[in-house]
OpenMM code with the backbone's topology and positions (N, CA, C; nanometers):
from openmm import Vec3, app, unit

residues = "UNK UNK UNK UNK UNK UNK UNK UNK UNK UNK UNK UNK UNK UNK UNK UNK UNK UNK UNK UNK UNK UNK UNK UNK UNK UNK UNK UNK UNK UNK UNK UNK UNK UNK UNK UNK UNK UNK UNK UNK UNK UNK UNK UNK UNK UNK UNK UNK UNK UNK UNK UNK UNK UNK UNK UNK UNK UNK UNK UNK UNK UNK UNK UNK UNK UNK UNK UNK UNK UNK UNK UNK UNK UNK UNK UNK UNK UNK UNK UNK UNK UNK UNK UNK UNK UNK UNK UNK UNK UNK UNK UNK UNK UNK UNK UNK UNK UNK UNK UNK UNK UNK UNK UNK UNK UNK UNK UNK UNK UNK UNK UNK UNK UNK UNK UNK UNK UNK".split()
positions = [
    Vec3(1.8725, -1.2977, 0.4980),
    Vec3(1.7523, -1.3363, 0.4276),
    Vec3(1.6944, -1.2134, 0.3565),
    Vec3(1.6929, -1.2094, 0.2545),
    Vec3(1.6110, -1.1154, 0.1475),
    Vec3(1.5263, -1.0275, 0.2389),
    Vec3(1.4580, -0.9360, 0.2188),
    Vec3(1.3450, -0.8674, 0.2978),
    Vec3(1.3903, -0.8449, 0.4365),
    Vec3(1.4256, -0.9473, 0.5055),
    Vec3(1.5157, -0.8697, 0.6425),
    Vec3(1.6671, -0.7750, 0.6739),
    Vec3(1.6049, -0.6909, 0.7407),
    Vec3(1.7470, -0.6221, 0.8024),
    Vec3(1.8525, -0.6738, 0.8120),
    Vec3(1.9672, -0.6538, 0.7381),
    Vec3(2.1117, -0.7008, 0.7444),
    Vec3(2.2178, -0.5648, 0.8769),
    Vec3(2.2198, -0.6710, 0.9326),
    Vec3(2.3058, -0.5897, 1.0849),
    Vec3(2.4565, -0.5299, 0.9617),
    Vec3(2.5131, -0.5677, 0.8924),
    Vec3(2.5783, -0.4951, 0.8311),
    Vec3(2.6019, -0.3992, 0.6616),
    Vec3(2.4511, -0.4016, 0.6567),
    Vec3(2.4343, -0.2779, 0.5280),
    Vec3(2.4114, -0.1548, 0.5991),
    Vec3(2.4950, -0.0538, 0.5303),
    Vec3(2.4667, 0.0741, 0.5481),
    Vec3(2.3486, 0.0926, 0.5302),
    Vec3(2.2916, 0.0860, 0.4449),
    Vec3(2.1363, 0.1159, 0.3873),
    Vec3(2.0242, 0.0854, 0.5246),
    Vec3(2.0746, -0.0456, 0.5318),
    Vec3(1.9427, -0.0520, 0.6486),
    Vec3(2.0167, 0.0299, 0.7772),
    Vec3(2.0956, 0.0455, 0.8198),
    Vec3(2.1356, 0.1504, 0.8890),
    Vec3(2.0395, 0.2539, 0.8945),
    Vec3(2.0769, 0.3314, 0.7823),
    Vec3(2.0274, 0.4426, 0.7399),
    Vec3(1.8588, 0.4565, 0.7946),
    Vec3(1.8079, 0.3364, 0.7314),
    Vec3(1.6757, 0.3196, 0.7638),
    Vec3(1.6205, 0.3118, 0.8464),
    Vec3(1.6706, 0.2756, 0.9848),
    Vec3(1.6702, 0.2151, 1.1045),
    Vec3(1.7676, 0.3426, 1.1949),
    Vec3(1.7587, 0.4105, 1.1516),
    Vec3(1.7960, 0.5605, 1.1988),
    Vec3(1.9178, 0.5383, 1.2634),
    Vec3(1.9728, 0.4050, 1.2687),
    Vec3(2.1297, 0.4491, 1.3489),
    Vec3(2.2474, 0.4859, 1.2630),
    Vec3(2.2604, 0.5175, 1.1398),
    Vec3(2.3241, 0.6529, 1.0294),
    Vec3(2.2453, 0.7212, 1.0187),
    Vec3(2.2805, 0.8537, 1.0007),
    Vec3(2.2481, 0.9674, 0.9732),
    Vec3(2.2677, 1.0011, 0.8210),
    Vec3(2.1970, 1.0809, 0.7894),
    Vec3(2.1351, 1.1017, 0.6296),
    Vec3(2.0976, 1.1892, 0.6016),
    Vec3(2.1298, 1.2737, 0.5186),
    Vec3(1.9933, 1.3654, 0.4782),
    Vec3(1.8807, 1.3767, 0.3693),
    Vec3(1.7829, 1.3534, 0.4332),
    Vec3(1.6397, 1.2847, 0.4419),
    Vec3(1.5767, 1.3840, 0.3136),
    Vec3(1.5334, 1.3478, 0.2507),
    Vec3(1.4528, 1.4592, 0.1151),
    Vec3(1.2857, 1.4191, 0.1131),
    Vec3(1.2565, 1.2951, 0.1377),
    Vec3(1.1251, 1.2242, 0.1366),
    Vec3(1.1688, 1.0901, 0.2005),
    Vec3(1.0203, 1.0520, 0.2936),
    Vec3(0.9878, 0.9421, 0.3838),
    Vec3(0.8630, 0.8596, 0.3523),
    Vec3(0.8653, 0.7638, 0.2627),
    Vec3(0.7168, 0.6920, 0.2882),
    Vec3(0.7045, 0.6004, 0.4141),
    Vec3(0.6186, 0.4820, 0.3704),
    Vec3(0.5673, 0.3838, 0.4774),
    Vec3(0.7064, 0.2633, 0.4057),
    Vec3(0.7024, 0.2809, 0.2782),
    Vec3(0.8100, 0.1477, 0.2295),
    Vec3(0.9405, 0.2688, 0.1675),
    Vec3(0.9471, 0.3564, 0.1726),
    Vec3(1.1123, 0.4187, 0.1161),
    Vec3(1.1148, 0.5215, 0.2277),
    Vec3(1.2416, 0.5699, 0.1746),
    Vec3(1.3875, 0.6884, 0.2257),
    Vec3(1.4311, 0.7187, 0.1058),
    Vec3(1.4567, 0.8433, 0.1091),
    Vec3(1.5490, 0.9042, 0.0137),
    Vec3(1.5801, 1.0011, 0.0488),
    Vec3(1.7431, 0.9619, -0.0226),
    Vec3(1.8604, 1.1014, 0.0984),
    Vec3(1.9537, 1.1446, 0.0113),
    Vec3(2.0191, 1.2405, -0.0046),
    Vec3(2.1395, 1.3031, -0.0713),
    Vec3(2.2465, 1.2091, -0.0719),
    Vec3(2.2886, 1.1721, -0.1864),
    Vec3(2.4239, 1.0983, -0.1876),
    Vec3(2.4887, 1.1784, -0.1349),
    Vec3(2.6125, 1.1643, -0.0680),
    Vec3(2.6714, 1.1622, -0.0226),
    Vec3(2.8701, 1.1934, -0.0915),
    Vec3(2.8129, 1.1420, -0.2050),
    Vec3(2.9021, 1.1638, -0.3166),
    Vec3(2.8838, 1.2274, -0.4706),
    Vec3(2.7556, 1.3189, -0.4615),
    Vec3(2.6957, 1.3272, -0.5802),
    Vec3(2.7786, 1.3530, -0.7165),
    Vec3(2.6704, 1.2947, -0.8264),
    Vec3(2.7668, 1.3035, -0.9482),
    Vec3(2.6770, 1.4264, -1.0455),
    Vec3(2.6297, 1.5010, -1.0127),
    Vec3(2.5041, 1.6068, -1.0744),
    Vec3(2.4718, 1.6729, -0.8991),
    Vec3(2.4410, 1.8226, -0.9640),
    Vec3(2.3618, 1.9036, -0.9123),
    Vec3(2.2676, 1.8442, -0.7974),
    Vec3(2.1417, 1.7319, -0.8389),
    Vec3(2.0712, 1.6710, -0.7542),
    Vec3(2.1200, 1.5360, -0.8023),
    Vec3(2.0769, 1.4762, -0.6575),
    Vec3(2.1937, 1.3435, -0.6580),
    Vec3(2.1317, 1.2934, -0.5303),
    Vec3(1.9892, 1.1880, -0.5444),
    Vec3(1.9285, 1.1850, -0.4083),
    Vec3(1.8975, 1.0406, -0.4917),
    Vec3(1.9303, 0.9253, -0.3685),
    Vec3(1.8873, 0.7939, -0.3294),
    Vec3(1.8076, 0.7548, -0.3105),
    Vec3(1.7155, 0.6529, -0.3156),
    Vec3(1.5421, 0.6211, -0.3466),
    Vec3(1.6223, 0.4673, -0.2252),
    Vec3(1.5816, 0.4354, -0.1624),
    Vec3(1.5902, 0.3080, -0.1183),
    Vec3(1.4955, 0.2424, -0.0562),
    Vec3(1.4524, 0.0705, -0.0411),
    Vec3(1.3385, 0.0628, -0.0501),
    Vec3(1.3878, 0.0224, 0.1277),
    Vec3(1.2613, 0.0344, 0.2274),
    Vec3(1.3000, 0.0079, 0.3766),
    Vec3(1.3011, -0.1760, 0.3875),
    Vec3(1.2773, -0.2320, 0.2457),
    Vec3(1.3090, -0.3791, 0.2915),
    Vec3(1.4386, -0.4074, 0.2052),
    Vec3(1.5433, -0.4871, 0.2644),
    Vec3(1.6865, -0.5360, 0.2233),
    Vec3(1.6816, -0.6384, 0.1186),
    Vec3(1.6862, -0.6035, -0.0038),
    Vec3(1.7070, -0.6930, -0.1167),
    Vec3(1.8837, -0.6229, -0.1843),
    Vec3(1.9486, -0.7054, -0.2409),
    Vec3(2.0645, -0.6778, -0.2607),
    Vec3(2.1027, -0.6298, -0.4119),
    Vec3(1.9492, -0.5439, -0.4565),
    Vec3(1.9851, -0.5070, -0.6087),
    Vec3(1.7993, -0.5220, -0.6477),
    Vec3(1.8585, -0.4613, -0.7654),
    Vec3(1.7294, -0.4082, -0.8128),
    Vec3(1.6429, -0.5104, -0.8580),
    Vec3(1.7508, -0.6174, -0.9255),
    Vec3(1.6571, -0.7377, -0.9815),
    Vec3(1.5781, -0.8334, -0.8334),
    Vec3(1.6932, -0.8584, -0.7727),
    Vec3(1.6086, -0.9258, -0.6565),
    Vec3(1.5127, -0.8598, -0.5957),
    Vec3(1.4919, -0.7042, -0.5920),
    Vec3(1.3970, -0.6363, -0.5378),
    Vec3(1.2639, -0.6613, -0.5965),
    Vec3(1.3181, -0.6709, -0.7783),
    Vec3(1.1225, -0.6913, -0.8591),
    Vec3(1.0964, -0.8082, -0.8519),
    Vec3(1.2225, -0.8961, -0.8073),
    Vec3(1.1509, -1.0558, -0.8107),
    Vec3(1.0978, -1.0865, -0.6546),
    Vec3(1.1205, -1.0416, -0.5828),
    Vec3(1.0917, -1.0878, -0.4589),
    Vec3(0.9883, -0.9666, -0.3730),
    Vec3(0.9469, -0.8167, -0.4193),
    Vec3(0.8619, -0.7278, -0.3895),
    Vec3(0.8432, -0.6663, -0.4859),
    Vec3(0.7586, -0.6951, -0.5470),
    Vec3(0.7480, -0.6087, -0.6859),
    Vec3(0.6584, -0.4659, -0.6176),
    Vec3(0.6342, -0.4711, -0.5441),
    Vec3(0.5205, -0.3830, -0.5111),
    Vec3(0.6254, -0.2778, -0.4374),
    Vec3(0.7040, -0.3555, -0.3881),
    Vec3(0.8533, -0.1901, -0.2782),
    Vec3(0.8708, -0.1727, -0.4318),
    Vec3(0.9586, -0.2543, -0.5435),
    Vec3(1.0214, -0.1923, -0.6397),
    Vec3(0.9372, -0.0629, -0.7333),
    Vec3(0.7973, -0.1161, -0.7624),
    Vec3(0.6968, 0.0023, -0.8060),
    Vec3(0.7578, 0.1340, -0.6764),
    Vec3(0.6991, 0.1570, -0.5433),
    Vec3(0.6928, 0.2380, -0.4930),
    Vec3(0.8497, 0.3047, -0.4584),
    Vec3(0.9422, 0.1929, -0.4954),
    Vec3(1.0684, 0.3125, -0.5261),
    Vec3(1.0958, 0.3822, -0.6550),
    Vec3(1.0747, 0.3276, -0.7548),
    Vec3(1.0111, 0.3908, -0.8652),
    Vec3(0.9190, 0.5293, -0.9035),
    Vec3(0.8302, 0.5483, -0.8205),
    Vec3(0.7526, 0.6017, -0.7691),
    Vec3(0.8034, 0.7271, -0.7073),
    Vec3(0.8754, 0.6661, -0.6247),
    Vec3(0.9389, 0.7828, -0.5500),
    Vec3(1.0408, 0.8526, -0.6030),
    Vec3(1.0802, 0.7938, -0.6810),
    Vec3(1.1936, 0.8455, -0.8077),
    Vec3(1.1459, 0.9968, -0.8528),
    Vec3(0.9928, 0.9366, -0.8953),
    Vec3(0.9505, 1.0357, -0.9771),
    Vec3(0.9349, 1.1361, -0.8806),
    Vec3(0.8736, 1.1276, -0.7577),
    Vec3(0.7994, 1.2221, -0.6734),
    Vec3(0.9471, 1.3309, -0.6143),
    Vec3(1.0442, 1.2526, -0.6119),
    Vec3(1.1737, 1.3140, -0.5274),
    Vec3(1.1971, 1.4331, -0.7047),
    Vec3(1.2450, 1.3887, -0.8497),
    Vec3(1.2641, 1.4610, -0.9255),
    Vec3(1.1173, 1.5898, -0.9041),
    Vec3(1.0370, 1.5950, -0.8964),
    Vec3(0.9021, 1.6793, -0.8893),
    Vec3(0.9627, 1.7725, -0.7718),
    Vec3(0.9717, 1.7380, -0.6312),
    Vec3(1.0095, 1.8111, -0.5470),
    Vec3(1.1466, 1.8869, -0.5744),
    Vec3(1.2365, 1.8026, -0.6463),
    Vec3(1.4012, 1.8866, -0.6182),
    Vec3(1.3871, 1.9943, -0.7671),
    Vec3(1.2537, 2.0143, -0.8114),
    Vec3(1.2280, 2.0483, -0.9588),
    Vec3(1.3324, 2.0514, -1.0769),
    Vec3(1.3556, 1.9151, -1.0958),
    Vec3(1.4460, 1.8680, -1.2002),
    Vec3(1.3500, 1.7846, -1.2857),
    Vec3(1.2099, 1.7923, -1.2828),
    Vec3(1.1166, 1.6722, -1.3598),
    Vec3(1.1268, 1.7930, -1.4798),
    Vec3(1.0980, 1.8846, -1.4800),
    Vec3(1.0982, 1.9588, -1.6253),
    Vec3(1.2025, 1.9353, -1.7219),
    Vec3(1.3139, 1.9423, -1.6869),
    Vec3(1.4346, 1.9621, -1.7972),
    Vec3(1.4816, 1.8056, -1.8245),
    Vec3(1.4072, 1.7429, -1.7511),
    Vec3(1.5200, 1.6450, -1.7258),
    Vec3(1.5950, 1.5719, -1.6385),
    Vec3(1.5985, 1.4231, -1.6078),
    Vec3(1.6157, 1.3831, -1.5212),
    Vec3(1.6474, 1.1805, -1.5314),
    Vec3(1.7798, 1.1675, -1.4375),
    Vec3(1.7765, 1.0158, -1.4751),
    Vec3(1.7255, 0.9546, -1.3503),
    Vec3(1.7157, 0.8148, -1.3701),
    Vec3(1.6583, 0.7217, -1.2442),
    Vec3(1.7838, 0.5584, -1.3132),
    Vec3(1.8761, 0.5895, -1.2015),
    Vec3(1.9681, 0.4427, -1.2776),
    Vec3(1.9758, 0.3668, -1.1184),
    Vec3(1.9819, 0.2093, -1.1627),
    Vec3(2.0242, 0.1063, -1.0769),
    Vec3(2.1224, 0.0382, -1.1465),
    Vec3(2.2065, 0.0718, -1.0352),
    Vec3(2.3618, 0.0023, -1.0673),
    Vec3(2.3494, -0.1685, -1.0020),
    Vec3(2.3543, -0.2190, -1.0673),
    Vec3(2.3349, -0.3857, -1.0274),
    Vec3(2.4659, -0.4992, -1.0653),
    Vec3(2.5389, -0.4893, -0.8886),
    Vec3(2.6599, -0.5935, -0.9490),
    Vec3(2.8203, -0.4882, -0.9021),
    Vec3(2.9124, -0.5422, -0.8507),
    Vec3(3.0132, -0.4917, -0.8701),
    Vec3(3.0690, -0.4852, -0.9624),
    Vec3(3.0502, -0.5311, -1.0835),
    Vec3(3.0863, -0.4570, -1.2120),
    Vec3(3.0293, -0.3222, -1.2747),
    Vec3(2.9154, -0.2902, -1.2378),
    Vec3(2.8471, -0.1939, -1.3005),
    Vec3(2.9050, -0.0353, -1.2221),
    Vec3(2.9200, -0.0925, -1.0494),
    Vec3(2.9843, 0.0333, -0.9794),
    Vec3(2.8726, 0.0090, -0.8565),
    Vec3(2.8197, -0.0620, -0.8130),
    Vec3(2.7324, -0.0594, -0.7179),
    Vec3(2.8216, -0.1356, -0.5767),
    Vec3(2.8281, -0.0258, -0.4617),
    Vec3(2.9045, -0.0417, -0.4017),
    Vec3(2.8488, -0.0875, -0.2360),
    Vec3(2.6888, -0.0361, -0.2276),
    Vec3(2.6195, -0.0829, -0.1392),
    Vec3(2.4800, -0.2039, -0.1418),
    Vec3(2.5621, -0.2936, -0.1468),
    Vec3(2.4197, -0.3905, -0.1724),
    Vec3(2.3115, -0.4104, -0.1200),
    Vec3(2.2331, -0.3105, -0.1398),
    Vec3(2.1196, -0.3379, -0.0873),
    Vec3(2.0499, -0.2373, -0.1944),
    Vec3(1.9390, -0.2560, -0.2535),
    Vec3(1.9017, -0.2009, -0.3603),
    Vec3(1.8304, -0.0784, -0.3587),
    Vec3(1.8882, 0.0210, -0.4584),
    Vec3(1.8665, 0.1638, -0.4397),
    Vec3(1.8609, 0.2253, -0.6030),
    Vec3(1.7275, 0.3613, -0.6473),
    Vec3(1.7801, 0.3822, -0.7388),
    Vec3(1.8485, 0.5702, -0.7259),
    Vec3(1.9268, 0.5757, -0.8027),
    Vec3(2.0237, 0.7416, -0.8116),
    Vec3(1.9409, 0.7794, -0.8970),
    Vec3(1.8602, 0.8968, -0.8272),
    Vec3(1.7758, 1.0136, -0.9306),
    Vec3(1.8982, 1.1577, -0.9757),
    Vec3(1.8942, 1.1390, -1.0400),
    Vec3(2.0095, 1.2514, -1.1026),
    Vec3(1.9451, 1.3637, -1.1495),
    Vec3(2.0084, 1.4671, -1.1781),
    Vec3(1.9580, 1.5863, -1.2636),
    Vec3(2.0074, 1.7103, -1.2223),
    Vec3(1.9228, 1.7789, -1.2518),
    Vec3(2.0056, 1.9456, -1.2663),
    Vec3(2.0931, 2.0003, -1.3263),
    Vec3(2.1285, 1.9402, -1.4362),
    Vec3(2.1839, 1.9863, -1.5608),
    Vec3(2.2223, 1.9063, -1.6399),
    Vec3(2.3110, 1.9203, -1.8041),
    Vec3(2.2330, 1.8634, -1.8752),
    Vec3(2.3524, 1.7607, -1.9017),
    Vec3(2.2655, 1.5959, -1.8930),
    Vec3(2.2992, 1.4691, -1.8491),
    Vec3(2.2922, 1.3939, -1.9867),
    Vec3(2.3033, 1.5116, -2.0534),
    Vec3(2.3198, 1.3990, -2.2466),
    Vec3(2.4266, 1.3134, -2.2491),
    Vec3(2.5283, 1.3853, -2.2034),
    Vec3(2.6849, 1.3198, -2.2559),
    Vec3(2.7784, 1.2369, -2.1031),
    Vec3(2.6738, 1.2176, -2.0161),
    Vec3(2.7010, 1.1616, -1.8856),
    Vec3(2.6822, 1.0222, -1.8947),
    Vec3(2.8063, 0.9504, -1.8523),
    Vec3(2.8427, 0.8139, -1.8917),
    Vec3(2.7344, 0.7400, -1.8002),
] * unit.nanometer
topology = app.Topology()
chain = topology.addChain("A")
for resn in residues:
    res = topology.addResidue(resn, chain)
    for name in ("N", "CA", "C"):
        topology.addAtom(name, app.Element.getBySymbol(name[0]), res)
């Protein structure tokens, strides 16, 4: 069910502290942790602590987690100081696009320069 914990997403794992992560910022509704696979310099995960399976179901069904992962987008680029030069915020939505954990998350990217980055 949307909004509840799925016993088999990593993500809520993560959230629910039985994976391990490394943690960059903690609200009351997000986590955000170092990919794990980064594709840039900084390469940290925004995820919201309720289980929606993508970004669209996240604004249709909590618009208010999707603002505050948003949010945190910005606040995580400010801290890893990549808000000056530059910086992306992408949601991959769909196994076509490359999104491999369903449960909805956005990739703050940055730390160098992301003009010609597919």
């Amino acid at each position: 069910m949307a909004g509840e914990p799925q016993a088999d997403c990593l993500f809520c794992k993560i959230v629910a502290g039985e994976i391990p992560a490394t943690v960059v910022r903690e609200t009351a509704t997000t986590v955000a942790f170092r990919d794990i696979a980064p594709k840039a310099p900084t390469h940290v995960l925004v995820i919201p602590r309720v289980h929606y399976p993508d970004a669209a179901s996240l604004a249709a069904g909590d618009p208010g987690a999707a603002a505050d992962v948003l949010r945190e987008a910005g606040e995580v680029a400010a801290q890893e100081k990549i808000d000056g030069h530059g910086y992306r915020v992408v949601f991959n939505t769909g196994a076509g696009s490359g999104q491999t954990v369903f449960h909805a998350h956005a990739h703050v990217l940055g730390g160098r320069d992301l003009t010609h980055m597919g």
